[in-house]
ZAGUFI-596389 format. One line per 2 residues: number of its first residue (from 0); their letters; for each residue x, y, z of N, C-alpha, C. Coordinates in Angstrom, 2 decimals, m for minus. Example, Ala and Ser with C-alpha at 12.3 -4.5 7.8 and 13.67 -1.06 7.14 Angstrom:
// residues 2
0 = as = 13.19:m5.69:7.80:12.30:m4.50:7.80:13.20:m3.30:7.80; 12.85:m2.25:7.08:13.67:m1.06:7.14:12.90:0.03:7.87;
//
This chain:
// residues 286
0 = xx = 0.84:m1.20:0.00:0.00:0.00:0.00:0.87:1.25:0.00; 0.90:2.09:m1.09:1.35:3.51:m0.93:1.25:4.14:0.01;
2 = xx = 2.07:5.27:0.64:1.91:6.23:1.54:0.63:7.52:1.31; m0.46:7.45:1.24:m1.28:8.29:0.66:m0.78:10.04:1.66;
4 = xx = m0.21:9.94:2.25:0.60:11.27:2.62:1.02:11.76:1.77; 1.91:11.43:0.52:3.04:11.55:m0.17:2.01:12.53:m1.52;
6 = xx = 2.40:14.01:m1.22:1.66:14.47:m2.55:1.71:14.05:m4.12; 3.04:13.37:m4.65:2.84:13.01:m5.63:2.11:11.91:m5.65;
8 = xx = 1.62:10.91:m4.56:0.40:9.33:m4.64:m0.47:9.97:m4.84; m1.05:11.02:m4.22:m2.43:12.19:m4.09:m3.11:12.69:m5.39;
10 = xx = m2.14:13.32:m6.46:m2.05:13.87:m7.50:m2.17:13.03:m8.37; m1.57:11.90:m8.28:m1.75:10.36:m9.35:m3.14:9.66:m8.99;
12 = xx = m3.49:9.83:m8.04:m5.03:9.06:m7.39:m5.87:10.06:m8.18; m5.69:11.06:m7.61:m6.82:12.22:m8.28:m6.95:12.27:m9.95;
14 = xx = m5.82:12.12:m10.79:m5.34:12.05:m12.25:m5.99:11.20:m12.47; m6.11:9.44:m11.45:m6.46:8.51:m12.55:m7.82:8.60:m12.44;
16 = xx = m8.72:8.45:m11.36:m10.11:8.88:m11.10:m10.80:10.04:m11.69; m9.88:11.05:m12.36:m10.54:12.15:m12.89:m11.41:12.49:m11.80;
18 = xx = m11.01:12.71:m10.83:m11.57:13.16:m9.50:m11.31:14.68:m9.52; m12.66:15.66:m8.87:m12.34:16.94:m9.11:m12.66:17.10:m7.70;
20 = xx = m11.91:18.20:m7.34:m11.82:18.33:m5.69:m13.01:19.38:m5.47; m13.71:18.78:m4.80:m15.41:19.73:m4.10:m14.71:20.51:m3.13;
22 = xx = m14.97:22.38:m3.09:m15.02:23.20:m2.67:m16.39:23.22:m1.47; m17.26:23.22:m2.28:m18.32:23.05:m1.75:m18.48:21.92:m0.41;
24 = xx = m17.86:20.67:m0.49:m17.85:19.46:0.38:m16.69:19.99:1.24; m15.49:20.86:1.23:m14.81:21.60:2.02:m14.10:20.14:1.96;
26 = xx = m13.45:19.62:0.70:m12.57:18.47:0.47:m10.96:19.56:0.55; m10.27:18.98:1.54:m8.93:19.32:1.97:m8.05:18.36:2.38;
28 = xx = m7.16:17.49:1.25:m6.37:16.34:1.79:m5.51:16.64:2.34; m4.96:15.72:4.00:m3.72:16.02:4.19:m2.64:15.12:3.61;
30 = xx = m1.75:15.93:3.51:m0.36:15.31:3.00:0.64:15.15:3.63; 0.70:14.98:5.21:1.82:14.64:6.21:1.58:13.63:6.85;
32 = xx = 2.04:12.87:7.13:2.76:11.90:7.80:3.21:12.38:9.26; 3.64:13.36:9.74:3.63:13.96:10.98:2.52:14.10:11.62;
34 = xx = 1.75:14.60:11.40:0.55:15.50:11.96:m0.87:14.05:11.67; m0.18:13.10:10.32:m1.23:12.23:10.59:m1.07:11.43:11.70;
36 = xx = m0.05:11.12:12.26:0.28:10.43:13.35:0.14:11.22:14.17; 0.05:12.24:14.69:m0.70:13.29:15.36:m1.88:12.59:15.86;
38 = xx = m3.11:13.18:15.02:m3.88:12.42:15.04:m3.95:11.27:15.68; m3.59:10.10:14.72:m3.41:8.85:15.72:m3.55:8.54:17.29;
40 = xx = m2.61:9.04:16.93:m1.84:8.94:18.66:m2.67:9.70:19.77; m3.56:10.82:19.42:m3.95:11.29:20.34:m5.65:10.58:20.57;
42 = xx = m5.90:9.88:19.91:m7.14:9.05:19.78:m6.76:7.45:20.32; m5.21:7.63:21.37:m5.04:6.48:22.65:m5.63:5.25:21.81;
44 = xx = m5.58:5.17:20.72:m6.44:3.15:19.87:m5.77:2.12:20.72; m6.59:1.56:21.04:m6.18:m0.17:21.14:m6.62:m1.07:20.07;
46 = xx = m6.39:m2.31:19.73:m6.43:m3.05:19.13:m7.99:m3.45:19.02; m8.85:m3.68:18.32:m10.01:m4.14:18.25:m11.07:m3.14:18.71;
48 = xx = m10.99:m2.32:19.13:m11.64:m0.91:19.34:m12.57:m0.31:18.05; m13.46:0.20:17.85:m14.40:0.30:16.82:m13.72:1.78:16.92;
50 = xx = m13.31:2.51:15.42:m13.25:4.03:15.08:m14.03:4.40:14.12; m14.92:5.37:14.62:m15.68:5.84:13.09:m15.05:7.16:12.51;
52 = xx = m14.75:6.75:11.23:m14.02:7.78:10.93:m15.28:8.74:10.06; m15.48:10.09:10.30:m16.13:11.30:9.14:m15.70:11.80:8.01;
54 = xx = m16.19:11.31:6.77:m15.26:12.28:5.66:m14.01:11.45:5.24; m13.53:10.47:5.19:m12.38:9.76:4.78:m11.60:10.34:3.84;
56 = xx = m12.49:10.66:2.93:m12.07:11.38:1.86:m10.92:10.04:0.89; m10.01:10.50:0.55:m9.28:9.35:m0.25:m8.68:8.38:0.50;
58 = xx = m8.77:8.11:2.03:m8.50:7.06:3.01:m7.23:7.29:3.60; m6.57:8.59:3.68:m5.03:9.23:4.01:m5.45:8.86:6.05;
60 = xx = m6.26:9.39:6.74:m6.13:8.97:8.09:m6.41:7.75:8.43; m7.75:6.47:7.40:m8.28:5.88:7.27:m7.42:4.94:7.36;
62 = xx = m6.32:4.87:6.44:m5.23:3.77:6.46:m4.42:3.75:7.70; m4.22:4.24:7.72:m3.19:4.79:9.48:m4.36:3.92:10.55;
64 = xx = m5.72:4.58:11.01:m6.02:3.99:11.86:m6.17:2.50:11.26; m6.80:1.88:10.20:m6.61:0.68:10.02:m5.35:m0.44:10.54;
66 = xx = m4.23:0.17:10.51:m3.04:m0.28:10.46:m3.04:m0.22:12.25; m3.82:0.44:13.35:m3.99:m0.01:14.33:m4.65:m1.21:14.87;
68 = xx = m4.52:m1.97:14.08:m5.91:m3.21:14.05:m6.86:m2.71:15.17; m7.93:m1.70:14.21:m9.21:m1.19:15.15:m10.28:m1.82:14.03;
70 = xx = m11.67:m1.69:14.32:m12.48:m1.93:13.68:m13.22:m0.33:13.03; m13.09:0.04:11.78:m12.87:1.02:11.23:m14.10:1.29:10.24;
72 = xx = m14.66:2.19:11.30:m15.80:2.45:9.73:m16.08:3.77:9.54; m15.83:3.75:8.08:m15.55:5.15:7.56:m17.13:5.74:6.79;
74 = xx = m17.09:6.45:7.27:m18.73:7.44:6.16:m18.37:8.18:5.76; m18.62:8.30:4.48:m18.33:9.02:3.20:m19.56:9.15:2.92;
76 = xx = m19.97:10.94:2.43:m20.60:11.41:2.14:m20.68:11.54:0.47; m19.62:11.86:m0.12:m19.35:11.92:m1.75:m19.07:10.71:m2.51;
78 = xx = m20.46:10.13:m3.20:m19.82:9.14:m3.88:m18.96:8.72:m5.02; m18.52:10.28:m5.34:m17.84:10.05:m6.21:m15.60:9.65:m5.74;
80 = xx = m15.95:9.72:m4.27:m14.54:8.93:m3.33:m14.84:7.47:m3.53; m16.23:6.78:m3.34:m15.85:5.09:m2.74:m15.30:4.30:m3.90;
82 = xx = m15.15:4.40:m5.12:m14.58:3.68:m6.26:m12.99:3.98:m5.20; m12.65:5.52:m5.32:m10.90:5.38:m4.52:m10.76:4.73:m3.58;
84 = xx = m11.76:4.73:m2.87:m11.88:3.78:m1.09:m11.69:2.96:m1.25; m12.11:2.08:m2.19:m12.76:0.47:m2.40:m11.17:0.34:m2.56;
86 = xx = m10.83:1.19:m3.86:m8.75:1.01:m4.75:m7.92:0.78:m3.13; m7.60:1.84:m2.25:m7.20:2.64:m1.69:m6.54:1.62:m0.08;
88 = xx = m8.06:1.42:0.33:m8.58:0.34:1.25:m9.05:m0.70:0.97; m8.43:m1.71:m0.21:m8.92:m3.02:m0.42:m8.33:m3.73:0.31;
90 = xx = m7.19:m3.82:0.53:m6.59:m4.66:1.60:m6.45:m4.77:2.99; m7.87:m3.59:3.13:m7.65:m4.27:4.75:m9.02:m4.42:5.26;
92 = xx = m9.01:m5.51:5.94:m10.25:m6.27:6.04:m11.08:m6.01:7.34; m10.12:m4.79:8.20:m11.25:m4.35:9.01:m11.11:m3.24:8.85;
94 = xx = m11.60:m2.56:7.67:m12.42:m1.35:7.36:m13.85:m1.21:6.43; m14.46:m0.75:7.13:m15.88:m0.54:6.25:m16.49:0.38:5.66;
96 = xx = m16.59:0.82:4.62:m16.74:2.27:4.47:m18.35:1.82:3.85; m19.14:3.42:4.19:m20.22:3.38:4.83:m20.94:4.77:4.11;
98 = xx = m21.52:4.62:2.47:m21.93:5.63:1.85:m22.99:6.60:2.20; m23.21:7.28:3.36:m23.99:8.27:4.01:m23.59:9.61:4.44;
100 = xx = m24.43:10.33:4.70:m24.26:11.92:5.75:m24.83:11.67:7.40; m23.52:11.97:7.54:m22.98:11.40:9.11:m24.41:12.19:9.69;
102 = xx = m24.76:13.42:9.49:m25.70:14.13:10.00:m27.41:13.22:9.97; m27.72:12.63:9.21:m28.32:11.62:9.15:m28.62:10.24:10.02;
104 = xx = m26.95:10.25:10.58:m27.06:8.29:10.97:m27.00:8.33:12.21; m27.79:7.29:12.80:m27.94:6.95:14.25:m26.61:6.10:14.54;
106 = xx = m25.05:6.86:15.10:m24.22:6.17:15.49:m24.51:4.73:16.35; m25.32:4.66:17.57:m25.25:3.98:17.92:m25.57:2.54:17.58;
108 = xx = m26.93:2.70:16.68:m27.34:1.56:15.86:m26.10:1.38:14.48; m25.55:1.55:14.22:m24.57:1.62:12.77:m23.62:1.27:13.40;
110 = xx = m23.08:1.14:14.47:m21.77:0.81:15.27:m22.72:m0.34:15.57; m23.21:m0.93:16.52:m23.84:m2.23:16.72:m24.23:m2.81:15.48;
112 = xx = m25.05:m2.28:14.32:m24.90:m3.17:13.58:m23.93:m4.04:12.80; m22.82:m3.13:12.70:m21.64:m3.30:11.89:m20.47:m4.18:12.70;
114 = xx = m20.96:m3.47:13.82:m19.66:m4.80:14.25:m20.05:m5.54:15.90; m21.41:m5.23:16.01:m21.68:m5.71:17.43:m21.23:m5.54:18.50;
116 = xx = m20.91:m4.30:18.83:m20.26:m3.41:19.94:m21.05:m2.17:20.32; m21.13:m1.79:21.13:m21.68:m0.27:21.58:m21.24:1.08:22.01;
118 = xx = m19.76:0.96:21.59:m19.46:2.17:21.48:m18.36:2.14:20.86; m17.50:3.49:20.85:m16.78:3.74:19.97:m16.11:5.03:19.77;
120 = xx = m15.13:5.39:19.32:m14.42:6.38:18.99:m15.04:6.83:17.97; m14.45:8.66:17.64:m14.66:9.10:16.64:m13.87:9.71:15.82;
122 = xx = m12.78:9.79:14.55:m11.79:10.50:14.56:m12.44:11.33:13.39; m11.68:12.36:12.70:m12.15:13.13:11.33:m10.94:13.83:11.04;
124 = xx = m10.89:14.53:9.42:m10.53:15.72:9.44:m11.58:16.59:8.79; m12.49:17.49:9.25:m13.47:17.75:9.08:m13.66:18.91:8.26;
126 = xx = m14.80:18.65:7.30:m14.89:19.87:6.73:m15.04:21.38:7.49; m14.47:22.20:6.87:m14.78:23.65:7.83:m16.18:24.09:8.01;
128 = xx = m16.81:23.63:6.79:m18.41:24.82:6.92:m19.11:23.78:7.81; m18.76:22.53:7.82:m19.87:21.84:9.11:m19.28:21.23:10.15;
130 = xx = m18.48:21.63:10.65:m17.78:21.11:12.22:m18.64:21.17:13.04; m19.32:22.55:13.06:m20.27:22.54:14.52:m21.34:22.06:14.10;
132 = xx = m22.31:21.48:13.39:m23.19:20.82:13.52:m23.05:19.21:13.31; m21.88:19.26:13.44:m21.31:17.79:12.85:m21.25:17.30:14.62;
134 = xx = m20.63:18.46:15.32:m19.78:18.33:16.59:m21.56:18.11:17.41; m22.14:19.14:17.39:m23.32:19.33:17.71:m24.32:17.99:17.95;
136 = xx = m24.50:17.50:16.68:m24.96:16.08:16.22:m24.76:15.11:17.29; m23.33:14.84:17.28:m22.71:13.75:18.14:m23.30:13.66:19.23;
138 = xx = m22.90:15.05:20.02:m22.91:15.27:21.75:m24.26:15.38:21.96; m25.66:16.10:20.99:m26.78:16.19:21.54:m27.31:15.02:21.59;
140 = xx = m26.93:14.14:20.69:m27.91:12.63:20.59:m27.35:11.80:21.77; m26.80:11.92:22.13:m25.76:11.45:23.12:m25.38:10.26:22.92;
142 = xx = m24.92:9.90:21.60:m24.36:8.57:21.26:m23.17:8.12:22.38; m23.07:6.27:22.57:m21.91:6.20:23.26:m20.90:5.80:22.34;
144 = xx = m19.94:7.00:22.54:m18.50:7.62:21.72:m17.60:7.84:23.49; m16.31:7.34:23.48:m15.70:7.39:24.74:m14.73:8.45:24.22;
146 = xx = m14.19:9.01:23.04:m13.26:9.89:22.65:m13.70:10.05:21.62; m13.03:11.50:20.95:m13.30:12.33:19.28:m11.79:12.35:19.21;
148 = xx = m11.14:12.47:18.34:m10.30:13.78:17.83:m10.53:14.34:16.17; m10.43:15.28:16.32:m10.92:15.88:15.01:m10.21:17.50:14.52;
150 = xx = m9.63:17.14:13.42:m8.89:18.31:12.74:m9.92:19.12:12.23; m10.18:20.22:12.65:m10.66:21.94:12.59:m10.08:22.85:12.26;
152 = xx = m10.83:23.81:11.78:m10.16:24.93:11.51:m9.98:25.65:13.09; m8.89:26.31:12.62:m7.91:26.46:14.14:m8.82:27.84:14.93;
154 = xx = m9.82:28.80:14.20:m10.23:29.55:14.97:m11.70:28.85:15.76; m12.35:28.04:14.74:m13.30:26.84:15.65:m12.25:26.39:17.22;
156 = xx = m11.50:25.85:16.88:m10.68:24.87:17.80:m10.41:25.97:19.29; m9.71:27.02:19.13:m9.83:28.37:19.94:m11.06:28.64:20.75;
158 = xx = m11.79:28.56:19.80:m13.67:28.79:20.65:m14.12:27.75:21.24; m13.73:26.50:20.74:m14.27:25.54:21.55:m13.17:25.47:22.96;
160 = xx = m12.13:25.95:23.19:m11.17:25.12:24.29:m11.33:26.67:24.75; m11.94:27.98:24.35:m12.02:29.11:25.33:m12.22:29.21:26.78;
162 = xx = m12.18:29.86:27.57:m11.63:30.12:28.75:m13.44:31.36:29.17; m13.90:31.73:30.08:m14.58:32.66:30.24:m13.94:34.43:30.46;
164 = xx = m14.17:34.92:29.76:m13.74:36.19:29.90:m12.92:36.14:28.49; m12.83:35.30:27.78:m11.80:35.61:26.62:m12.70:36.11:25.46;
166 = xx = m12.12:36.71:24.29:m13.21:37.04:23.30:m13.68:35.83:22.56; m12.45:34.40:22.65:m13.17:33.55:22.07:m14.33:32.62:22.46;
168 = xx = m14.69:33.08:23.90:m15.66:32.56:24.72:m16.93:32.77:24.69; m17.57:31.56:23.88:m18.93:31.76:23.70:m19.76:30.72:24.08;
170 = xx = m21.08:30.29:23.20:m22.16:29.19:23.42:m21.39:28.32:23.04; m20.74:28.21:21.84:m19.96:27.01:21.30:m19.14:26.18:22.40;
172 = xx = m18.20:27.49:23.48:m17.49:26.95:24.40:m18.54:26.10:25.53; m19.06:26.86:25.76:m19.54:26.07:26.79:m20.65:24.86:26.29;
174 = xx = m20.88:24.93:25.46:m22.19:23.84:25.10:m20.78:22.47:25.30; m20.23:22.59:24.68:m19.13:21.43:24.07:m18.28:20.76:25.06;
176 = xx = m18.17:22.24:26.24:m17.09:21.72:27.48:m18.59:21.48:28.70; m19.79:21.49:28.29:m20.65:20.98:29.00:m20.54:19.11:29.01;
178 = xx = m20.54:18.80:27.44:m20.48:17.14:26.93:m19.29:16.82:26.87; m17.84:17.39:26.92:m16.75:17.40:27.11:m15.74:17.83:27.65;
180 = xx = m14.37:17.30:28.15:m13.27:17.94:28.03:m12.53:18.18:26.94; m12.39:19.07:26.43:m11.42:19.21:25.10:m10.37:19.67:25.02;
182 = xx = m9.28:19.63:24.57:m8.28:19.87:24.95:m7.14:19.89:23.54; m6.68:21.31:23.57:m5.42:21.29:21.79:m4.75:20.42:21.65;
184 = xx = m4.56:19.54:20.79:m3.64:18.72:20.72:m2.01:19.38:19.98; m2.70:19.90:18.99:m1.43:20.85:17.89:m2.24:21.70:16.94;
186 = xx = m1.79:22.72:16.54:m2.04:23.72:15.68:m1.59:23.22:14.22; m2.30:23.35:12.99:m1.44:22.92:11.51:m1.69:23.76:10.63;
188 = xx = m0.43:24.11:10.29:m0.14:24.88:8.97:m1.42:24.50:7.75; m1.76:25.59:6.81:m2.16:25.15:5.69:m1.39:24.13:4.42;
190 = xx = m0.13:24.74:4.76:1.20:23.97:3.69:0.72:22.70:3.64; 0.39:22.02:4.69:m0.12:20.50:4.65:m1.40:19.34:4.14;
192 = xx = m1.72:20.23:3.15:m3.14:20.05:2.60:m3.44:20.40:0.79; m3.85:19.43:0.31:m4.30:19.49:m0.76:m5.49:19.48:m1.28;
194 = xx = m6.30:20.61:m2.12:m5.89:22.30:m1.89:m5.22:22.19:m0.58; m4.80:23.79:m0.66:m4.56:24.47:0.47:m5.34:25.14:1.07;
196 = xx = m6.13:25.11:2.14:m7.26:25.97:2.38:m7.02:27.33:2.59; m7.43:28.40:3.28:m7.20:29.93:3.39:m6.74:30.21:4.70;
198 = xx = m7.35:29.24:5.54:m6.96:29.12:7.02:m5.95:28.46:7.69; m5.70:28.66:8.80:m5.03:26.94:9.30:m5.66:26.30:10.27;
200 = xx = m5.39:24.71:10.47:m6.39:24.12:11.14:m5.74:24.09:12.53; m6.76:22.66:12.80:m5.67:22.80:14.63:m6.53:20.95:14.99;
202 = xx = m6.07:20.40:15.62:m6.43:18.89:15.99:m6.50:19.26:18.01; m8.39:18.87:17.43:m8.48:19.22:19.15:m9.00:17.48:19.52;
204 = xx = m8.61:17.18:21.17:m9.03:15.86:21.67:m10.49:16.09:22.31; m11.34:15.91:22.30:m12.50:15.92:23.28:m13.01:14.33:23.87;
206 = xx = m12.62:14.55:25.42:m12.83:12.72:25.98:m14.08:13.28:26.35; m15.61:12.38:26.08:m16.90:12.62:26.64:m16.79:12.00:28.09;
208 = xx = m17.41:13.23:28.72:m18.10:13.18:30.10:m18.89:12.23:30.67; m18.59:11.45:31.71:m19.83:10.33:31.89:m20.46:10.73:32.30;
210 = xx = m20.50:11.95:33.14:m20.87:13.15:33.72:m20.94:14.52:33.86; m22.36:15.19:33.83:m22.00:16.26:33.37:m21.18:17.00:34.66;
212 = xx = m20.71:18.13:34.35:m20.07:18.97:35.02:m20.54:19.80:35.85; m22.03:19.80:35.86:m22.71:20.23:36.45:m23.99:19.93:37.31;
214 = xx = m25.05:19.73:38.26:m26.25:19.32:37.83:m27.26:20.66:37.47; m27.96:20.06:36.97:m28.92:20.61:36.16:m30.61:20.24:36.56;
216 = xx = m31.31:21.25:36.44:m32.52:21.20:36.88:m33.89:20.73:35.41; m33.20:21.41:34.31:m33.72:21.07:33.31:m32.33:21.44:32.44;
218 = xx = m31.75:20.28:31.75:m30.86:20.37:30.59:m31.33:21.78:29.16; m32.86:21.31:29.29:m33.20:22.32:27.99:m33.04:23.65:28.33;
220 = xx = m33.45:23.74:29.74:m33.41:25.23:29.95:m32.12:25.91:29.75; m30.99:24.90:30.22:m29.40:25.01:30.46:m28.92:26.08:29.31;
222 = xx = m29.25:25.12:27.94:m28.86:25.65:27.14:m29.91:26.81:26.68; m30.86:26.59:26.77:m31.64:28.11:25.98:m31.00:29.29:26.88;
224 = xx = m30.26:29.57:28.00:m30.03:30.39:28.95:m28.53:30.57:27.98; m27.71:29.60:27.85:m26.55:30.14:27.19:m26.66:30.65:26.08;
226 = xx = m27.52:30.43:25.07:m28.04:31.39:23.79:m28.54:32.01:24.06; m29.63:32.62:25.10:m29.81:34.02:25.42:m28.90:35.06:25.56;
228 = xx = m27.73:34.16:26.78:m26.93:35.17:27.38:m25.64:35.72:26.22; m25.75:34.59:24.95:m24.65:34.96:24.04:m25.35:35.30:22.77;
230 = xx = m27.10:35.48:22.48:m26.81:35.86:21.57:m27.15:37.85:21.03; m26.32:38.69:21.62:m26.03:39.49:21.71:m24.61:39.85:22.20;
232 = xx = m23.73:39.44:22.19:m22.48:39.82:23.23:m22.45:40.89:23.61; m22.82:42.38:23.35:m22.10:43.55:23.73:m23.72:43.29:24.67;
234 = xx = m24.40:43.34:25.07:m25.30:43.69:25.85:m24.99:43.05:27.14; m25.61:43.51:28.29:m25.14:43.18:29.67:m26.31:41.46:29.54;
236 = xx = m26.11:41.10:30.71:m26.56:39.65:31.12:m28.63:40.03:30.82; m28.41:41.16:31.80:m30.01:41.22:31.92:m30.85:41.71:30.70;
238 = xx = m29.81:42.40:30.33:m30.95:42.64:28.86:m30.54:41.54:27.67; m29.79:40.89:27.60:m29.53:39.90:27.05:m31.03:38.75:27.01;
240 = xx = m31.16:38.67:28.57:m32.17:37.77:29.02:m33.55:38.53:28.78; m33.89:39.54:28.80:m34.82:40.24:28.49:m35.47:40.73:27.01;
242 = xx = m34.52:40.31:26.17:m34.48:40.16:24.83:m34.70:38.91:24.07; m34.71:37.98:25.05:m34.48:36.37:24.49:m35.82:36.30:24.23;
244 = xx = m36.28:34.97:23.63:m37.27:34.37:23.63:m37.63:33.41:24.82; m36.96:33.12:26.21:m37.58:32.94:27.37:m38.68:33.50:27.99;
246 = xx = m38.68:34.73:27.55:m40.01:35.14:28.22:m40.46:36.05:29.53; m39.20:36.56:29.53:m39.18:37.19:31.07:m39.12:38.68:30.90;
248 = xx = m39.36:39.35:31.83:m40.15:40.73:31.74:m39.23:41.57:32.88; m38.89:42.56:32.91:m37.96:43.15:33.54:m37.67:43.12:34.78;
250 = xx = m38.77:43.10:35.45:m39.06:42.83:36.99:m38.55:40.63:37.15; m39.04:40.02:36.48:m38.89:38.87:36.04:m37.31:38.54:36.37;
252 = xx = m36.63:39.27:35.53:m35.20:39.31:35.19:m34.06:39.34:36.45; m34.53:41.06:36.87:m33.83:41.36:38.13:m33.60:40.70:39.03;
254 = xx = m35.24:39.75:39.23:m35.55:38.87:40.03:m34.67:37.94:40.52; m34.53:37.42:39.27:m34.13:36.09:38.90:m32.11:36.02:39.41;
256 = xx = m31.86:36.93:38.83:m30.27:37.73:39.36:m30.26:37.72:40.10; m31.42:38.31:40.94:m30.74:38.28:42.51:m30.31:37.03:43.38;
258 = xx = m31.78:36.14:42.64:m31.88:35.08:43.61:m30.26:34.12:43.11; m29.92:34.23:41.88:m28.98:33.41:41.49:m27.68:34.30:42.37;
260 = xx = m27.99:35.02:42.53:m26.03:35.99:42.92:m25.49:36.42:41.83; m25.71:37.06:40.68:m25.24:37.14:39.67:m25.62:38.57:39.08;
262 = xx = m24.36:39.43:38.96:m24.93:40.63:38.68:m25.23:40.75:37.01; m26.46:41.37:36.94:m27.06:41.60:35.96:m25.94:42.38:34.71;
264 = xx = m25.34:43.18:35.38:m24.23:44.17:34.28:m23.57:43.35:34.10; m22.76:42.26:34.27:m21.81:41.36:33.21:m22.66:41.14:32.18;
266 = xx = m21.94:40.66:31.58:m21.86:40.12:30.16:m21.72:38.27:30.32; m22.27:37.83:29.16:m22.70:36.05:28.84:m21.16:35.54:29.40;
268 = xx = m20.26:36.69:28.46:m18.77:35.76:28.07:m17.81:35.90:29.97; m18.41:35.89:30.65:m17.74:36.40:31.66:m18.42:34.97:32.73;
270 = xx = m19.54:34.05:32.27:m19.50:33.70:33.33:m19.28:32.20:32.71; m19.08:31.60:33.84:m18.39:29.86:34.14:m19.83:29.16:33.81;
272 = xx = m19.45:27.84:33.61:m20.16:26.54:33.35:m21.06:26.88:35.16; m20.77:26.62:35.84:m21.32:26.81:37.14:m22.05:27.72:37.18;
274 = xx = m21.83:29.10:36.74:m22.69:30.11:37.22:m23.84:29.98:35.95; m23.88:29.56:35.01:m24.65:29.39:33.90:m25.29:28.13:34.30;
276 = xx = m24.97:27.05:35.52:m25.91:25.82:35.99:m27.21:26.79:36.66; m26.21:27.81:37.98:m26.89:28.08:38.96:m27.84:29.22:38.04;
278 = xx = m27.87:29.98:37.24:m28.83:30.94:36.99:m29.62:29.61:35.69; m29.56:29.12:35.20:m30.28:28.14:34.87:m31.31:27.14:35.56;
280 = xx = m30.79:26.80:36.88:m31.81:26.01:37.74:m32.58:27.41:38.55; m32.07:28.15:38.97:m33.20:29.93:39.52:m33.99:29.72:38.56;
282 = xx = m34.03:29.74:36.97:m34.86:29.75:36.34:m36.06:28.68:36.18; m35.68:27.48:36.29:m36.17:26.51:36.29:m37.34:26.33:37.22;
284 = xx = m36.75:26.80:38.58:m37.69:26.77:39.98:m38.72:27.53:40.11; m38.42:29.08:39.33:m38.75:30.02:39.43:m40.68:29.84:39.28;
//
């Protein structure tokens, strides 16, 4: 089997397939060998372990984890890749590639069916325009997945591992470090990708929570409170909340602040997973 790292294998795959690279599908091959073992390695594989891989694309990470003897199933969205898959990945007999939109499939049933196990890893290198609903997908259905790692574009990757008080600190952060720990693995150049995209990416780890980080009085409310409180940023907390579609009325609002301890003049990006439990369950009781 060729090194599918190696840009001139890449360029000859693509030549013989008359394969045209989708902009649109946010198709970006990597071409290192460094950074694919990157990857790897930070997705801890053992032997016989189920990985679902997103997006395979011409099978460049696909082969690597294969070569961990894991049980490997890849979804591919573009069918104009599985003729290369089939070329690419014929020789190895525990990989399955799996012609769907990941956004579509019930992981948990597709992992049990396929190989009679119930959970599973997730690795990718993911398209840019759908990371967060890709990311989204996963964690709301609450499939059992015990680890992700997944190559992003590096200002996604920033927002998700944000800090409170930073500018990159938003709903994204906290929804994600609600269902996870996530954590940078490495930052990557564009140089390493065929195209080259405009950005650079970054390979973040997220191990799922068996537990949340918080308790919670109503989960739904949890989050409608963090899209209130972020979707305005320059506005303070209370008119943030007073603007939402929750429903609360000025007197309502104040109320509600007090009883939580939480002054109304901050701002969304200023407060913690905790203080976004506790003014979430005030609400709840209320």
């Amino acid at each position: 089997m060729e090194n599918l790292t190696k840009p001139s294998v890449v360029a000859a795959i693509l030549k013989k397939h008359n394969f045209k690279i989708s902009k649109r599908l946010g198709q970006n091959f990597l071409v290192d060998e460094s950074f694919r073992q990157k990857i790897v390695a930070a997705g801890e594989l053992q032997a016989g372990e189920v990985v679902v891989e997103i997006g395979p694309g011409l099978g460049v990470l696909t082969q690597a984890l294969a070569e961990q003897n894991c049980q490997v199933i890849a979804i591919e969205l573009d069918k104009h890749l599985l003729p290369i898959l089939a070329e690419n990945l014929g020789e190895y007999a525990n990989v399955q590639v799996v012609h769907n939109d990941v956004l579509k499939v019930n992981l948990n049933e597709l992992v049990l069916e396929l190989t009679g196990k119930k959970c599973c890893k997730v690795m990718a290198n993911l398209p840019y325009y759908i990371t967060t609903p890709i990311l989204l997908h996963l964690l709301e259905n609450k499939f059992n997945i015990d680890l992700m790692v997944f190559m992003m574009q590096k200002e996604v990757a920033e927002r998700i591992t944000a800090q409170p008080g930073t500018k990159a600190y938003g709903s994204l952060s906290v929804v994600i470090q609600y269902f996870t720990e996530p954590q940078l693995v490495t930052k990557v150049p564009n140089t390493v990708f065929i195209p080259r995209p405009e950005v650079e990416s970054a390979v973040v780890r997220f191990k799922n929570r068996k537990t949340p980080p918080v308790e919670l009085v109503d989960e739904k409310m949890f989050f409608q409170i963090v899209r209130a409180a972020f979707g305005q940023r320059r506005k303070t907390l209370a008119n943030a909340l007073r603007g939402s579609r929750l429903g609360l009325d000025k007197e309502s609002v104040t109320d509600l602040l007090n009883q939580a301890g939480i002054d109304g003049n901050r701002r969304g990006e200023t407060l913690s997973l905790d203080e976004f439990a506790l003014l979430s369950n005030t609400v709840s009781r209320y």
